[in-house]
C-alpha positions in Angstrom: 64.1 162.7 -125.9 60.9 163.8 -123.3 61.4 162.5 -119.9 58.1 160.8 -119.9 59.7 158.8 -122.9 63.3 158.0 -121.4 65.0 155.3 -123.0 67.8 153.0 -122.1 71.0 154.6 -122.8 72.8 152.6 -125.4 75.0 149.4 -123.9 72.9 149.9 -121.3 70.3 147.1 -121.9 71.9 144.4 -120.7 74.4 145.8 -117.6 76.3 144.0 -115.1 76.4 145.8 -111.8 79.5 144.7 -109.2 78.5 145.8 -106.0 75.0 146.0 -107.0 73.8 146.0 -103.3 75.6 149.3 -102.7 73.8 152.7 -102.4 74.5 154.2 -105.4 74.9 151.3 -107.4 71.6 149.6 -106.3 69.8 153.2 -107.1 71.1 152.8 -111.0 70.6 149.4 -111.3 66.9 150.4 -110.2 66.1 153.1 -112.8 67.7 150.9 -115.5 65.2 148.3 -114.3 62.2 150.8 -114.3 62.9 151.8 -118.0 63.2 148.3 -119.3 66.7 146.7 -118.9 67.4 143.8 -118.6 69.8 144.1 -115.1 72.3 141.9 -113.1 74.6 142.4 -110.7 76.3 140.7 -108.0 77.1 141.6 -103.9 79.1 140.1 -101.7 76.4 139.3 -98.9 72.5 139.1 -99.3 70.6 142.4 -98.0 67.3 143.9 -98.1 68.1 146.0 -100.9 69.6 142.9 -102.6 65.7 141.8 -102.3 64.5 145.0 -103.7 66.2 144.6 -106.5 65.0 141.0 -107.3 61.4 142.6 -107.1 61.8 144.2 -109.9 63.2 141.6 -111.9 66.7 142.1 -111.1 69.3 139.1 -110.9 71.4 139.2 -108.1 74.1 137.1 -107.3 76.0 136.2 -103.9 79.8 136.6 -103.9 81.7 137.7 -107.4 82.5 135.1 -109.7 83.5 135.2 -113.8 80.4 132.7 -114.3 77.8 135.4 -112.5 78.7 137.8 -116.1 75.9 136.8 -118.6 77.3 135.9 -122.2 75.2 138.6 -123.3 76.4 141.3 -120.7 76.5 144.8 -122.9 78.5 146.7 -120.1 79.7 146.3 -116.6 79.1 148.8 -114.6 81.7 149.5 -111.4 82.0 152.3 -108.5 85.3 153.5 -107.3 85.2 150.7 -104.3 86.0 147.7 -106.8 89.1 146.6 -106.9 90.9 145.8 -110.6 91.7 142.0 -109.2 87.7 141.5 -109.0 87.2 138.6 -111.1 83.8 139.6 -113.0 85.5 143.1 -113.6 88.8 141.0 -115.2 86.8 138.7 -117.2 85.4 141.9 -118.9 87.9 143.3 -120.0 88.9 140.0 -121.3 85.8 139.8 -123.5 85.9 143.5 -123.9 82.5 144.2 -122.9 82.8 148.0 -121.6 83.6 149.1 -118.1 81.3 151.7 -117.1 81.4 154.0 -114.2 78.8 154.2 -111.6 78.9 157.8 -112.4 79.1 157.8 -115.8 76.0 155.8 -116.0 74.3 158.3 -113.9 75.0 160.6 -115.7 73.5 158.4 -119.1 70.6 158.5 -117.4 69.9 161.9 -117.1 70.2 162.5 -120.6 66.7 164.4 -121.5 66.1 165.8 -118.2 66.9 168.4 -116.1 69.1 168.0 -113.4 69.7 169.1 -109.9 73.1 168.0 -109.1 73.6 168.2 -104.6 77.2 168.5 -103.5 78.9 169.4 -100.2 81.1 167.3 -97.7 77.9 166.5 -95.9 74.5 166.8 -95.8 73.9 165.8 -99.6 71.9 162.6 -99.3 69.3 164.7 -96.9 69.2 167.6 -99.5 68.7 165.2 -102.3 65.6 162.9 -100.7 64.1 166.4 -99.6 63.9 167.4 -103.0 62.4 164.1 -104.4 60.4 163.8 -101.2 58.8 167.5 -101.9 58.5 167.7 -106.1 57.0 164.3 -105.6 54.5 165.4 -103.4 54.1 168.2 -105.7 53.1 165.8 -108.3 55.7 166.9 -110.5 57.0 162.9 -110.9 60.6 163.9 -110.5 63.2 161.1 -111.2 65.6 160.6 -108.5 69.3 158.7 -107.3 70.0 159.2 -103.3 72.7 157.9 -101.3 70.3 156.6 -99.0 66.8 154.6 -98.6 63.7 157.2 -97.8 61.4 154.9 -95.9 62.0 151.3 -97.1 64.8 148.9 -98.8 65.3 150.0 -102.4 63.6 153.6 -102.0 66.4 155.6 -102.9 66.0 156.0 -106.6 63.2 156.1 -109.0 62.4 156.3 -112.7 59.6 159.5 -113.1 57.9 160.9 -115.6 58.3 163.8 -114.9 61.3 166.6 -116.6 63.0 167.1 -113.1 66.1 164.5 -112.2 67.4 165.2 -108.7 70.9 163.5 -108.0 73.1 163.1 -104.9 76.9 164.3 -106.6 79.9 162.4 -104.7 83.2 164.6 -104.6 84.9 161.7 -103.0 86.3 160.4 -105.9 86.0 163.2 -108.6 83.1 161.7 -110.4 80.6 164.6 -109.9 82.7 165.7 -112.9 80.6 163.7 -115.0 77.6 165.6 -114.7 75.7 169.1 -116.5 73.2 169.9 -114.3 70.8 172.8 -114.5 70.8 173.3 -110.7 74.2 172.8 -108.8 74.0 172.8 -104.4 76.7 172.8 -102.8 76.8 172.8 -99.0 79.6 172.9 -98.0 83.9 172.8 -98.9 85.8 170.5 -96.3 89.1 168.6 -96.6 87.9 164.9 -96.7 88.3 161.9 -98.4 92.3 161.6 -98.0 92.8 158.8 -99.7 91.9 160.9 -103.1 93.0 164.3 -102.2 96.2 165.7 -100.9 95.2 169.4 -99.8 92.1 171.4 -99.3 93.5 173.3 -102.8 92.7 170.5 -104.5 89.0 169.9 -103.1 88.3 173.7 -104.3 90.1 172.8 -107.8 87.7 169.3 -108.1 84.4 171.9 -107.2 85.5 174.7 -108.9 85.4 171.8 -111.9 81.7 170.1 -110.7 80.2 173.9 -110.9 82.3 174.5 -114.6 79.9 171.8 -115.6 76.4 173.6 -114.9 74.6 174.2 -118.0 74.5 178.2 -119.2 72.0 180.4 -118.1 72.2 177.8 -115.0 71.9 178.3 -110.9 74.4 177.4 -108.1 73.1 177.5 -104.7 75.6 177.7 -101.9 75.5 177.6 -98.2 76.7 181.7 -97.6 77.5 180.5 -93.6 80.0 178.1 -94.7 83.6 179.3 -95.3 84.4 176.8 -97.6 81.3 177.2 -99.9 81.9 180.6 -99.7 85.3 181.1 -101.0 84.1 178.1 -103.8 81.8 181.2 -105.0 84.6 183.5 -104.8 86.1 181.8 -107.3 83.6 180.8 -109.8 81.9 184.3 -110.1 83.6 184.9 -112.9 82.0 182.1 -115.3 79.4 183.8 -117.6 75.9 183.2 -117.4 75.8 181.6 -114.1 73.4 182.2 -111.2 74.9 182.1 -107.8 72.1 182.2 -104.9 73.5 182.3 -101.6 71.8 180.7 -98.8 72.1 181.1 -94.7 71.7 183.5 -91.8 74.0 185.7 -92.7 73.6 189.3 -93.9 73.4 189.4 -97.5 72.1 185.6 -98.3 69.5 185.9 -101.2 67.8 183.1 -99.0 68.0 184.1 -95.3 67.2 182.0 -92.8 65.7 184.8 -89.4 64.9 181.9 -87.2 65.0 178.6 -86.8 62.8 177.2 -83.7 63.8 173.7 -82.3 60.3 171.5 -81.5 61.2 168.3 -80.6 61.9 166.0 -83.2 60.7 168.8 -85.9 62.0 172.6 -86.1 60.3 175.7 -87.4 62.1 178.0 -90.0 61.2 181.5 -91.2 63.2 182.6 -94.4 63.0 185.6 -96.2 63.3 185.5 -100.0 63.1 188.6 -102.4 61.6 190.5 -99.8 58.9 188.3 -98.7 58.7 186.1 -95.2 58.1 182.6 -95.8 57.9 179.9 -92.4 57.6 176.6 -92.6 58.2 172.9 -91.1 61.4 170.9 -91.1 59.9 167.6 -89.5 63.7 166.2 -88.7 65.5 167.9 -85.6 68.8 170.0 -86.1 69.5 173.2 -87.0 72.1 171.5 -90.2 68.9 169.9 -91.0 67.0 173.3 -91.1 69.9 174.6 -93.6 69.7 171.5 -95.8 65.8 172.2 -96.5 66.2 176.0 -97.3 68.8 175.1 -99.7 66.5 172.9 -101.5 64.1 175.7 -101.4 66.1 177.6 -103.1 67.2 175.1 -105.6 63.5 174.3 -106.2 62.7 177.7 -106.7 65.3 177.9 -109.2 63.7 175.2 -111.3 60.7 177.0 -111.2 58.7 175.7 -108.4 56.6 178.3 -106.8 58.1 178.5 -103.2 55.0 178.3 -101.0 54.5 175.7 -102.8 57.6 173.9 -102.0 58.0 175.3 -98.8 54.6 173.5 -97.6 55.9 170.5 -99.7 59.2 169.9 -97.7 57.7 169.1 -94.5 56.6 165.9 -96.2 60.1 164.5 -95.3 60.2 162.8 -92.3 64.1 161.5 -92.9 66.4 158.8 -94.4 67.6 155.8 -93.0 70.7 156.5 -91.3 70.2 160.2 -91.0 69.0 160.5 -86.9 67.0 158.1 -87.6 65.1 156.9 -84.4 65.3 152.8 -84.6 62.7 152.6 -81.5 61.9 152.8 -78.2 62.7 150.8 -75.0 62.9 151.0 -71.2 62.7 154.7 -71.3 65.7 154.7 -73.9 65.2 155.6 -77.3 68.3 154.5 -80.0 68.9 156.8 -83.1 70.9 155.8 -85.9 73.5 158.7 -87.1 75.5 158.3 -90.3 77.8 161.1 -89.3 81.1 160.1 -89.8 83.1 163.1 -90.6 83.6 165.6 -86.9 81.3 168.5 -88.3 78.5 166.0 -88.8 79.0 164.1 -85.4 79.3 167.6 -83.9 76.3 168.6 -86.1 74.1 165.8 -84.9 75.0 165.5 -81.3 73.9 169.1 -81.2 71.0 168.0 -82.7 70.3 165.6 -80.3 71.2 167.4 -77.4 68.2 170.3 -77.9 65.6 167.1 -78.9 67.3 165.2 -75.1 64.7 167.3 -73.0 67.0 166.6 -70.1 68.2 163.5 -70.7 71.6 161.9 -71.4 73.1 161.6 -74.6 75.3 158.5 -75.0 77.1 157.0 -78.1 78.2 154.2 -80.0 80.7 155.7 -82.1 82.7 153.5 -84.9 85.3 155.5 -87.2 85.0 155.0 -90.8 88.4 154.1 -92.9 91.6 154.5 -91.4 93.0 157.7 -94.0 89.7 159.3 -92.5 91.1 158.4 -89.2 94.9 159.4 -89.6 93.5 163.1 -90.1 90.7 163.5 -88.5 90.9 161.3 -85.7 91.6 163.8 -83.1 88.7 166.1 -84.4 86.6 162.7 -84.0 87.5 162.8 -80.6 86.6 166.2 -79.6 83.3 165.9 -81.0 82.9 162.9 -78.7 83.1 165.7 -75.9 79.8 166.5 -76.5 78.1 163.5 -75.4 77.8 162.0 -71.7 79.4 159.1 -72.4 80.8 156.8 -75.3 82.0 153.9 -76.7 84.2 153.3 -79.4 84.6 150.9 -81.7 87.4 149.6 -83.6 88.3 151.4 -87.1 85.4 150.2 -89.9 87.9 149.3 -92.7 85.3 149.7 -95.8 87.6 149.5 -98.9 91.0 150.3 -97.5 93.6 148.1 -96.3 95.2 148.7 -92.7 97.5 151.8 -92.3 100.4 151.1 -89.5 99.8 152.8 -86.4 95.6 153.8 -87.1 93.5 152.5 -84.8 90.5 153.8 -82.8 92.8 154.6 -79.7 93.7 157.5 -81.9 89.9 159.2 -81.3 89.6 157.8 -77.8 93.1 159.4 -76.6 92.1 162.6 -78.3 88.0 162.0 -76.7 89.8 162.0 -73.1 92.2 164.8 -73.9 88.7 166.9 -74.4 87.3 165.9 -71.4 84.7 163.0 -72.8 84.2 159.7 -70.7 84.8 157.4 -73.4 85.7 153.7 -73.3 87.3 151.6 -76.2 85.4 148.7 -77.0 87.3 146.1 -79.7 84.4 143.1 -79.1 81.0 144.4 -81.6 78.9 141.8 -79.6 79.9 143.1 -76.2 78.0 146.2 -77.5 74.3 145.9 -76.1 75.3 144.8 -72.8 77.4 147.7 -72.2 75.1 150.2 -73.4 72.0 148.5 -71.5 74.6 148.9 -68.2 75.0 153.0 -68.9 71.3 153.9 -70.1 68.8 155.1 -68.1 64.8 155.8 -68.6 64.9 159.3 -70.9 68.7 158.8 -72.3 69.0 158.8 -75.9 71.3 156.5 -77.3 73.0 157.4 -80.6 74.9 154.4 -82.9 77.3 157.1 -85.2 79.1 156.3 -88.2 78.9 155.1 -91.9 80.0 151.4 -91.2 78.5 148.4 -89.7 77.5 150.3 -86.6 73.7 150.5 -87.9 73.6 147.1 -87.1 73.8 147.7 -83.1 70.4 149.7 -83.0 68.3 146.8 -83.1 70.4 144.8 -81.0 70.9 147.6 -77.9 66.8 147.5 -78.1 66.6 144.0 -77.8 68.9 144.3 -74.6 67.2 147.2 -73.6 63.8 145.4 -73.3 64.8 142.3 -71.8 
């Protein structure tokens, strides 16, 4: 099957998305939709994406009910979030339509293609939307899932014509297994995700798996500055006819990064690459961010693309939502959205932040994201808090987990005042705005960090802000 000709996979006419609204769900349900399927789904509350979806033809129902599954549904597909009780995913398997995966349909989709698969604790969904942001630029019409919108509701996948399909890979719950990609990048190696893995061992075992899966005569790119990624090479040297490329500043990376020069909002990065000097623009600030694009270089490169080319090509991406994402401007104060959740991005990002401050305070609105996350890392949370000026806390963003005795968000403000941060605990969401429009002064920079409903203060701390 040629790309430009990509079919439906079969069963997949007619699918039944639960949780349709969600990021990766929403992205599938959209490709499906481009290609011709006829698509439904259902969400528990109405969004922006929801109406993205209905553009294009999509049903979408509110809450999850048996009578929102068609009579002619061909599959249902489910991520690992939904719960077996749901009562479209039980009156499924009572009819015995098939339950498929989220990534397992992914992975339907990019029969025909070739793949570049982006994995790593952190820093995937950037990696990913600069590679469809650049090869589209390119005019190479690259298909695309992300974990994340680019620059408006709905924008985080899309059906090309071209041969390249760039994915986002989630190790979270194992189901980057799924995929054979031609191109593998993985980031980074970090113990995460607790609910689903019990040791670090066991994160290298679920990679060492993911990079098993790369096609012969294929390419891994990995981060040569991260431990983690490194000893994940270590391990895997031995499979025949695969490519490692290591990327990084460190002596020896096949891609070294010589200089990195923070401008604002944007940075400047020089690599050198079989010999030859190559600078160009990274137009989001950070030097993680700087890493992230000369991975993608390299896994662009690997596919083929010429890497002028793609170097020139990258500073076409001017971010994703969520990803220091600046929400606006207002009395001197400007609010950027983080997504960071885990402490190496929050430490990552308030870095970031800290070189773009010019002088001025950094202050955050931090919420933790599930309580296993917080049982562990909680007291890592806390000491990246240290790097800020000030910050409030929020109370523990449940997401799909149920309450664990004894976690709550005191654990990452104890452990924030241990290391020196002024922190206060704030347990009211709407109290929010008016705190923060107390602390902030003209040429402060005001961060809301975390993957939960924290995004939704941005708007609302501007609003304050102005008034």
């Amino acid at each position: 099957m040629s790309p430009t000709a990509a079919t439906v996979p079969p069963a997949m006419d007619r699918p039944h998305f639960i949780g349709i609204g969600g990021a990766g769900m929403s992205g599938i349900a959209k490709i499906l939709a481009q290609r011709g399927a006829r698509v439904s789904g259902s969400d528990a509350r109405d969004s922006e994406t929801a109406g993205a979806l209905r553009a294009l033809g999509v049903t979408v129902h509110l809450g999850h009910d048996a009578a929102h599954l068609a009579p002619d549904a061909t599959a249902v597909v489910v991520s690992s979030a939904i719960r077996t009780e749901n009562p479209e995913l039980a009156a499924a398997r009572e009819r015995g339509i098939p339950v498929v995966h989220r990534s397992d349909a992914l992975a339907a989709l990019m029969a025909g293609t070739r793949p570049i698969a982006v994995a790593g604790t952190h820093g995937k969904t950037t990696t990913t939307s600069m590679l469809a942001v650049a090869l589209t630029a390119l005019g190479l019409e690259p298909s695309y899932a992300i974990g994340g919108d680019l620059d408006a509701p709905g924008s985080n996948a899309h059906h090309g014509s071209g041969e390249i399909f760039v994915a986002e890979a989630d190790e979270s719950d194992r189901s980057f297994h799924t995929y054979s990609p031609e191109v593998a990048v993985v980031l980074n190696v970090e113990l995460d995700h607790h609910a689903n893995y019990a040791s670090l061992e066991e994160i290298y075992d679920s990679f060492e798996t993911f990079v098993g899966k790369i096609r012969p005569g294929g390419t891994l790119v990995v981060n040569g500055d991260q431990p983690g990624a490194v000893e994940l090479a270590s391990r895997v040297r031995d499979i025949g006819a695969l490519n490692i490329v290591t990327v990084g500043e460190s002596e020896g990376s096949d891609v070294r990064i010589t200089r990195i020069n923070p401008r604002g909002l944007t940075s400047e990065v020089t690599v050198v690459l079989d010999g030859r000097m190559l600078t160009f623009t990274v137009s989001v600030p950070g030097r993680h961010y700087a890493h992230n694009a000369v991975a993608a270089l390299a896994a662009g490169i690997a596919m083929g693309v010429p890497a002028r080319n793609l170097a020139a090509a990258l500073a076409k991406y001017t971010g994703v939502k969520r990803r220091l994402q600046l929400k606006g401007e207002a009395a001197g104060v400007q609010v950027i959205d983080s997504y960071a959740h885990h402490p190496t991005e929050m430490a990552a990002d308030l870095e970031a932040i800290r070189a773009a401050a010019d002088g001025g305070r950094v202050l955050v609105v931090f919420q933790p994201h599930l309580f296993s996350r917080t049982r562990e890392l909680g007291t890592e949370m806390g000491g990246a808090l240290a790097l800020a000026d000030a910050s409030v806390v929020l109370d523990v963003y449940p997401a799909r987990e149920d309450p664990i005795p004894g976690v709550t968000s005191e654990l990452v403000v104890d452990a924030a005042r241990a290391a020196g941060a002024d922190v206060v605990a704030e347990h009211d969401k709407a109290a929010v705005p008016d705190a923060v429009a107390g602390m902030a002064k003209p040429g402060d920079l005001v961060l809301t960090m975390g993957a939960g409903d924290v995004t939704d203060l941005g708007p609302l701390i501007l609003a304050r802000l102005g008034s």
